[in-house]
N, C-alpha and C positions, 0 to 999 in steps of 0.2 A: 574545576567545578564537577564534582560527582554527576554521571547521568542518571538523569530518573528514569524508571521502570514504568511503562505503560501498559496493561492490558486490552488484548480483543478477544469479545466472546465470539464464534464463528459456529452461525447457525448449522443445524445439521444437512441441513440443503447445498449448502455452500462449500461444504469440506471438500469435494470433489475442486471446485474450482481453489482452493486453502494449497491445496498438493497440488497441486499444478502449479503456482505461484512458487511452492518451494523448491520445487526440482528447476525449475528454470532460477532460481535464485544460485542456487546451485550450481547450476550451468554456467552463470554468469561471473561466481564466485563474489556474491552479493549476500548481504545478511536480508533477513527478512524484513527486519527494519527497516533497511539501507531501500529496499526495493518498494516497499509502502511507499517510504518519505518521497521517492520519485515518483511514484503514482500518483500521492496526494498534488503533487507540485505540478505535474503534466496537466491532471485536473481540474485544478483552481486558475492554474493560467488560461486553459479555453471558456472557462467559464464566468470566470472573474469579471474578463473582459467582455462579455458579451450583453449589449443593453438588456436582455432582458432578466440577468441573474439577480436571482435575489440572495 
């Protein structure tokens, strides 16, 4: 199964914290995807679970 391509547009306020996320992607020898898709996942688990998430 071909992967699909996704875009982020990354406000100009946020670039600073965009390059931070890459160098530590880097560090970790993590793609940037690879390191969203854990974030996304860190984040839905505390949240998901928590009565008052919507």
């Amino acid at each position: 199964m071909p992967s699909q391509r996704k875009h982020l547009y990354i406000r100009e306020q946020d670039v600073d914290l965009w390059e931070r996320a890459a160098q530590y992607a880097q560090e970790q020898r993590l793609s940037m995807g690879g390191l969203i898709m854990f974030a996304l996942e860190a984040y839905l688990a505390e949240h998901e679970s928590r009565p008052d998430a919507e």
